[in-house]
Kinemage of the C-alpha trace (Angstrom):
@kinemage 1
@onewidth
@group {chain A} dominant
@subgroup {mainchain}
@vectorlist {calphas} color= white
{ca unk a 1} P -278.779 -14.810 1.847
{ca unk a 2} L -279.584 -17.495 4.799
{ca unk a 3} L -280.370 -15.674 7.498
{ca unk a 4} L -279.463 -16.707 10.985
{ca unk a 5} L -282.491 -17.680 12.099
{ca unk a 6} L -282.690 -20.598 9.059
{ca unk a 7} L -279.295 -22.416 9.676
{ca unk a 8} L -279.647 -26.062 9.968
{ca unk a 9} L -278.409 -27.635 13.987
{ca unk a 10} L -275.180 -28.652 12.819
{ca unk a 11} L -274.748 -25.002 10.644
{ca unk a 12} L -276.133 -23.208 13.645
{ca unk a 13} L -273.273 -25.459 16.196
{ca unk a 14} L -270.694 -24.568 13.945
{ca unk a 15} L -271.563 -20.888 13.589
{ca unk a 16} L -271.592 -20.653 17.311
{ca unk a 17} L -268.471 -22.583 17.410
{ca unk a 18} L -266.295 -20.420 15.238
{ca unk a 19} L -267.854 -17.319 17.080
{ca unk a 20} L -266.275 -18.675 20.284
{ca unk a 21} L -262.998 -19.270 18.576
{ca unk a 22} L -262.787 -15.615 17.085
{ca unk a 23} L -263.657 -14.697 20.311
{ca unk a 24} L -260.786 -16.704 22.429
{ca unk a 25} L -258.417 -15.781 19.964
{ca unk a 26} L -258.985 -12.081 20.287
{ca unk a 27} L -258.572 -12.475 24.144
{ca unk a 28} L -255.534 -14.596 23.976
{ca unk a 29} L -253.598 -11.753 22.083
{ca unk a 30} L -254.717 -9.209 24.508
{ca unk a 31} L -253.785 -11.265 27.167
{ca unk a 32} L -250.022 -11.510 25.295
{ca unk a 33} L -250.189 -7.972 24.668
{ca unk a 34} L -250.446 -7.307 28.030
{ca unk a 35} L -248.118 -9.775 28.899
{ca unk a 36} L -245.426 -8.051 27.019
{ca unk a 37} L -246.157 -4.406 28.193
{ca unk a 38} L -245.870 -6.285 32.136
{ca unk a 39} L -242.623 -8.031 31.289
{ca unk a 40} L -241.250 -4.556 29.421
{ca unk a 41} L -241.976 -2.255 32.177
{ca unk a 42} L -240.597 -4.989 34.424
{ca unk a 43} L -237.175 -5.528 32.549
{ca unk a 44} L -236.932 -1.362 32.776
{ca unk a 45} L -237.409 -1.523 36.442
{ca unk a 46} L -234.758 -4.245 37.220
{ca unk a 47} L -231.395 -3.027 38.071
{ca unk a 48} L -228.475 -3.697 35.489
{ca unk a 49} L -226.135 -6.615 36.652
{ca unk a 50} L -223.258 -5.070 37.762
{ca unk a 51} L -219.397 -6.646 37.842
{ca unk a 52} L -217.971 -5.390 40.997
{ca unk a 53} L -214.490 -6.808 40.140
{ca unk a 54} L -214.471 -4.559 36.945
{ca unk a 55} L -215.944 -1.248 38.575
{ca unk a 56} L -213.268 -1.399 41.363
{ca unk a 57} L -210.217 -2.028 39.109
{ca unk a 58} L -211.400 0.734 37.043
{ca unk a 59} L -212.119 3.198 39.671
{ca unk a 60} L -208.840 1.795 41.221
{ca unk a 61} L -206.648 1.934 38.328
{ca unk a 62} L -205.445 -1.866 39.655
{ca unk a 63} L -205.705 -5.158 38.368
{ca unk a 64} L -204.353 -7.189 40.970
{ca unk a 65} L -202.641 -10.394 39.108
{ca unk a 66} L -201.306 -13.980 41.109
{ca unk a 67} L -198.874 -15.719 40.098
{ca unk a 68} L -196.022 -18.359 40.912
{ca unk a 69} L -192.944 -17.200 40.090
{ca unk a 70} L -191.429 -20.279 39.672
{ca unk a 71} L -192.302 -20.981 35.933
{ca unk a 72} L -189.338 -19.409 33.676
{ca unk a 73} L -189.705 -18.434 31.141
{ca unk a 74} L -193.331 -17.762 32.324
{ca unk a 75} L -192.517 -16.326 35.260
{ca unk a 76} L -189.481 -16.256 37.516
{ca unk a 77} L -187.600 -14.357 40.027
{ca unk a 78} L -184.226 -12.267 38.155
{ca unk a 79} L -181.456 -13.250 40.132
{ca unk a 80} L -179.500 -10.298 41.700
{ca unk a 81} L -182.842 -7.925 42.271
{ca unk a 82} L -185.649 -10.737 43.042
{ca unk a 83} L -188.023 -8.664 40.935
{ca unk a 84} L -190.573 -11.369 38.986
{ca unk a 85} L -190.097 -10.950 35.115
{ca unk a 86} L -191.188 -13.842 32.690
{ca unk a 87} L -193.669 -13.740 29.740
{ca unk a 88} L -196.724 -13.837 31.760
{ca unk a 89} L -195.927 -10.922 33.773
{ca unk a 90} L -195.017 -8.669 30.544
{ca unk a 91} L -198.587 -10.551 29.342
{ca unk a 92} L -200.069 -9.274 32.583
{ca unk a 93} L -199.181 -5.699 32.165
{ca unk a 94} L -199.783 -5.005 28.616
{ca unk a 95} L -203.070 -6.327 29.073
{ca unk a 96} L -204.013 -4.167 32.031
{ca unk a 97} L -202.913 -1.282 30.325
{ca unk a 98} L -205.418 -1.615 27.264
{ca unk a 99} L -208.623 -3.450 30.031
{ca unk a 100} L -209.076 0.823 30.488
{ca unk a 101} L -207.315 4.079 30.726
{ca unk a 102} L -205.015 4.268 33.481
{ca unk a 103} L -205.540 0.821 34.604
{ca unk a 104} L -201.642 -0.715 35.791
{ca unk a 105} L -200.975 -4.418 36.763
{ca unk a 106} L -200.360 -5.445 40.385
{ca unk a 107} L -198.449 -8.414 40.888
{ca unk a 108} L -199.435 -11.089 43.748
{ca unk a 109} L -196.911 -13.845 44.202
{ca unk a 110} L -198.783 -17.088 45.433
{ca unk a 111} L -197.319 -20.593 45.829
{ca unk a 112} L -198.718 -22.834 42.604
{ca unk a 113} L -200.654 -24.686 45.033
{ca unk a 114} L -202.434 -21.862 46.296
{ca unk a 115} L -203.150 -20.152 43.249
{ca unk a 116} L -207.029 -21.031 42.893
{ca unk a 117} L -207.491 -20.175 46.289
{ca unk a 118} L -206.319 -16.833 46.492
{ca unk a 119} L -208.399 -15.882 43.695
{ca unk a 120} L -211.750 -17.140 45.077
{ca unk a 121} L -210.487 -15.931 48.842
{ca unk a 122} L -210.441 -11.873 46.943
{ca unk a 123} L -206.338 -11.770 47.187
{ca unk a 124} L -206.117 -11.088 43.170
{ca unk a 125} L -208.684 -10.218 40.429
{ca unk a 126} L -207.245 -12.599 38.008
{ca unk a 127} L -204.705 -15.508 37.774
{ca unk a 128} L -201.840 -15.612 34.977
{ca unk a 129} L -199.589 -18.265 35.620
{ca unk a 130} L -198.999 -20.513 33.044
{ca unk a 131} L -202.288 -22.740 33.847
{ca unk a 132} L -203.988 -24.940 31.559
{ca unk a 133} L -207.521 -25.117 30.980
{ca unk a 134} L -209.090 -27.544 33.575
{ca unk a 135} L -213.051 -28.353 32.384
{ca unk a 136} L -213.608 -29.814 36.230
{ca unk a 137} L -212.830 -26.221 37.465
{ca unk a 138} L -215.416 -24.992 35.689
{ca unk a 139} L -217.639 -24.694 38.523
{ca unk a 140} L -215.553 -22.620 40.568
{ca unk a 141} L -214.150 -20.217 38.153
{ca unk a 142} L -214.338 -18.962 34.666
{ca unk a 143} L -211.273 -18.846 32.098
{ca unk a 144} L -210.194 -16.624 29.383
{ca unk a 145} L -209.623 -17.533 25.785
{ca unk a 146} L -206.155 -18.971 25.195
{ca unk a 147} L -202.999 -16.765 25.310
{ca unk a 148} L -201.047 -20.218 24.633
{ca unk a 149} L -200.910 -23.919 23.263
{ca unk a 150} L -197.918 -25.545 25.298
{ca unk a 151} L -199.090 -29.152 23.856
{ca unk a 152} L -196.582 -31.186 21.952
{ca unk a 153} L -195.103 -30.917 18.205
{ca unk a 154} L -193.489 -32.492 16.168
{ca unk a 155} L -189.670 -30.887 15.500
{ca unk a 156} L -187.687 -31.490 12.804
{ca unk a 157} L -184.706 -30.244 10.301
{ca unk a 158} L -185.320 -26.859 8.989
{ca unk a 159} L -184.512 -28.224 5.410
{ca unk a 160} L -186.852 -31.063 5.994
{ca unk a 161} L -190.554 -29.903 4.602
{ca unk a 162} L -191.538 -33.303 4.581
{ca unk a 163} L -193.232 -33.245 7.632
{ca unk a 164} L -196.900 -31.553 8.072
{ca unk a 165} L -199.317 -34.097 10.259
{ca unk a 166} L -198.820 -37.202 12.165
{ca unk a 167} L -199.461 -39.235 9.136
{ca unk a 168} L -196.010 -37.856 7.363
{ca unk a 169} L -194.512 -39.794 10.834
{ca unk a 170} L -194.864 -42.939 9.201
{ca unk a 171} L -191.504 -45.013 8.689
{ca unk a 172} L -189.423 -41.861 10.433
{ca unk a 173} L -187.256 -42.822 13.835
{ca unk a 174} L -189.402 -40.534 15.878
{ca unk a 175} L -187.300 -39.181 19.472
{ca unk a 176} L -189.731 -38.768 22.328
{ca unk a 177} L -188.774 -38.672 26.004
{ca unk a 178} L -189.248 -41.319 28.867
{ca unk a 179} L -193.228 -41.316 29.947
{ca unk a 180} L -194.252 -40.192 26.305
{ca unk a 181} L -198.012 -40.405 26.005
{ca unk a 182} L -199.821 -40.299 22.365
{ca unk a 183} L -202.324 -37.639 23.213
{ca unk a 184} L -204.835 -36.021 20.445
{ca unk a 185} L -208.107 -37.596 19.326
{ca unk a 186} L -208.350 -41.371 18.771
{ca unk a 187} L -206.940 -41.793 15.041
{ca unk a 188} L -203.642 -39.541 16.449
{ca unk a 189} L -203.213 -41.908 19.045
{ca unk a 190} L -203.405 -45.017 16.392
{ca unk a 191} L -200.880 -43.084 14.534
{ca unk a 192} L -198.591 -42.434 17.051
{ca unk a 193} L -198.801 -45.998 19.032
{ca unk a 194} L -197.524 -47.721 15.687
{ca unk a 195} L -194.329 -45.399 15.426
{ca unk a 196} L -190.573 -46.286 15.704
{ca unk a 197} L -189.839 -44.457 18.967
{ca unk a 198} L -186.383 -43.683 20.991
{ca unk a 199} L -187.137 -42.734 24.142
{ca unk a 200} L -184.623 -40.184 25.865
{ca unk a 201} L -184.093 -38.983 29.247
{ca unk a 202} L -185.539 -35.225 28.942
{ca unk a 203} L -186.859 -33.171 25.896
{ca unk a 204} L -184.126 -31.541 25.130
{ca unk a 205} L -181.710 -34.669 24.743
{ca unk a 206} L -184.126 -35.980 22.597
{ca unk a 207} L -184.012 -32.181 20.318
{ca unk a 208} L -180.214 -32.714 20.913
{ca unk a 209} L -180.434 -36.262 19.067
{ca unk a 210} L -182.568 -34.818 16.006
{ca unk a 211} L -180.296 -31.750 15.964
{ca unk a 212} L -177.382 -34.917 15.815
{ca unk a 213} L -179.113 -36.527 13.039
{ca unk a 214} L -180.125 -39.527 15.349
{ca unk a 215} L -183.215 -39.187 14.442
{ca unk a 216} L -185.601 -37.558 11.794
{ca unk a 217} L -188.195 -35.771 14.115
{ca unk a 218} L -188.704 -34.970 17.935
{ca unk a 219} L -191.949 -35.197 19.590
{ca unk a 220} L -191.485 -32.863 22.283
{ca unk a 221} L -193.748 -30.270 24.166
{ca unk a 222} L -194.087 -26.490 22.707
{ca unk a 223} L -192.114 -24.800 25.137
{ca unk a 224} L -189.493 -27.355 25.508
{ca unk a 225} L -189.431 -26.720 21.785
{ca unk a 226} L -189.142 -23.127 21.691
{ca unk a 227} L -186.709 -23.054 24.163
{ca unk a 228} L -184.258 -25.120 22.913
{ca unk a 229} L -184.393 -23.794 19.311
{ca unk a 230} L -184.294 -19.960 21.183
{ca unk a 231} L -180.193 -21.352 21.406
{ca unk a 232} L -179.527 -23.926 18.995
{ca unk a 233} L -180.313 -22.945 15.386
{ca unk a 234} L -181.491 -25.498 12.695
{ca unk a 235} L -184.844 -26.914 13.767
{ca unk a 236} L -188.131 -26.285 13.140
{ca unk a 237} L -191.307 -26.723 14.445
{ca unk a 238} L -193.601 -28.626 11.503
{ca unk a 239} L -197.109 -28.114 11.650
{ca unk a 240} L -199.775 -27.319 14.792
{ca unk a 241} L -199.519 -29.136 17.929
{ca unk a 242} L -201.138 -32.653 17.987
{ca unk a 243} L -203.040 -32.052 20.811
{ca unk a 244} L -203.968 -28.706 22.664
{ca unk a 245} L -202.714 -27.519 25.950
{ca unk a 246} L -204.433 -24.062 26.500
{ca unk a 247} L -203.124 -21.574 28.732
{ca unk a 248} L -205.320 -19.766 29.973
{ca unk a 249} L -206.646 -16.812 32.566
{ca unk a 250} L -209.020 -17.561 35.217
{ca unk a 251} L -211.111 -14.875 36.689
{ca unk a 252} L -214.455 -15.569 39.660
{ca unk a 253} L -217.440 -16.355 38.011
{ca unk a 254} L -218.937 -12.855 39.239
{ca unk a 255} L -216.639 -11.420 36.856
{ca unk a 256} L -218.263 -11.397 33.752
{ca unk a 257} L -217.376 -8.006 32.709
{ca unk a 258} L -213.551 -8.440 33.245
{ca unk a 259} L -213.715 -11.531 31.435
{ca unk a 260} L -215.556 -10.170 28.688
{ca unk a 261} L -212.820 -7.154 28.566
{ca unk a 262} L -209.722 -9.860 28.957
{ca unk a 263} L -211.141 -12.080 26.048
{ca unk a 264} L -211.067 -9.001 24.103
{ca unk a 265} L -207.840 -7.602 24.975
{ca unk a 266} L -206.469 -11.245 24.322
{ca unk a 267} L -208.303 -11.680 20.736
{ca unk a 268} L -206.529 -8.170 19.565
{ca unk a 269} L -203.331 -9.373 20.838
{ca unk a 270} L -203.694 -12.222 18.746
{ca unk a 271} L -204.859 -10.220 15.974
{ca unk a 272} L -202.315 -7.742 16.226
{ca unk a 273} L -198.878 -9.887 16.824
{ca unk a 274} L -198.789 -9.154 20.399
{ca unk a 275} L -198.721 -12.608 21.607
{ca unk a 276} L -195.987 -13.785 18.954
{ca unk a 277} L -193.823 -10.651 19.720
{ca unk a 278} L -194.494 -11.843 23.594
{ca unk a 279} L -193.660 -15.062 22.634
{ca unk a 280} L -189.875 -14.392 20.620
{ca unk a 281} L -189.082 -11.882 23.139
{ca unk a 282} L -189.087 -14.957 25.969
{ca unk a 283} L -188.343 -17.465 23.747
């Protein structure tokens, strides 16, 4: 066996070389080693980020909840007594009640105007309020999964099963009110743009001219929808909406952990019927 003492120059340079490697390599993975045990011992010494929002409603039993009661059947004031009812508000307490034990909604009436505002200024904890996701608010708040998709659909005869996507619109006399805009992504649009339209003065004189048999389908938005079908039978809503309008809860951005608990509570609604039940009991 060569010995060390008979290597060649270049053997002897490369011997020397991969002794230097082994050598950096062993002290590179003590260095990470170390470098792990420091950023363990660190992570264990930080404090736990802590929701302030969500440890006072708890300890409080009160989830204080703005809203503009001006909204039916969202939210509105019941004539006689002035106390605010509306699907929001039944929305408002069912979810407090299952956020935690004991926890009971507080209502905060706010003018719609004034509704962001009182939220980041501490006068509510959350906002429900019929509000649609806005991406430029992003910033300033944080919202909830939806609880509701107000955007428009396309309404038709209950015997008519015709009708599942914009594409079945083709060749139909389509009833849409005055300052209709396509909406939905690009090929929706092209569909909708090349349609035979009537334009009427409000959404429900447009339902009123499909219920009529003036025209084959409506193009109206979900809640005008709902709420004219809630009293005149015979219609039916084909299909999803062609474009989304999300309602949605927003919360301060320091609120992770009542967000986190809302997006739950909202997901098991879904999951459970809550949000339909919510939904034919104000519609």
């Amino acid at each position: 066996m060569m010995g060390a003492e008979n290597l060649t120059g270049g053997q002897h340079h490369l011997h020397r070389r991969t002794r230097r490697q082994v050598r950096w390599g062993c002290l590179a993975g003590l260095f990470l080693a170390l470098a792990a045990v420091v950023v363990w011992f660190l992570w264990q010494a930080l404090p736990e980020a802590v929701d302030s929002t969500w440890e006072r409603v708890v300890d409080s039993g009160v989830l204080a909840v703005c809203t503009d009661p001006s909204w039916p059947p969202f939210e509105s004031l019941q004539e006689g007594t002035g106390e605010i009812q509306g699907f929001d508000i039944d929305l408002a307490r069912l979810m407090a009640a299952r956020l935690a034990p004991g926890v009971e909604a507080r209502i905060v009436t706010v003018g719609f105007d004034g509704l962001y505002d009182a939220l980041l200024a501490g006068r509510c904890d959350a906002v429900l309020s019929a509000l649609p996701y806005e991406p430029l608010r992003t910033q300033d708040v944080a919202f909830s999964v939806a609880y509701f998709n107000a955007g428009q659909v396309m309404v038709t005869a209950e015997g008519d099963d015709r009708l599942a996507t914009p594409a079945d619109l083709a060749d139909r006399v389509v009833a849409v009110e005055w300052g209709f805009v396509p909406e939905g992504d690009s090929r929706q649009r092209a569909l909708l743009q090349g349609l035979s339209l009537r334009r009427y003065d409000s959404a429900p004189a447009a339902l009123a001219a499909l219920q009529a048999g003036e025209v084959e389908v409506a193009l109206v938005d979900r809640i005008a929808a709902l709420a004219y079908m809630r009293d005149c039978q015979g219609l039916r809503i084909a299909g999803e909406p062609l474009a989304d309008v999300n309602y949605v809860i927003p919360v301060r951005p320091d609120s992770f952990r009542l967000l986190s608990e809302i997006n739950r509570v909202l997901l098991d609604m879904r999951e459970d019927g809550t949000l339909e039940e919510l939904q034919g009991r104000w519609f």
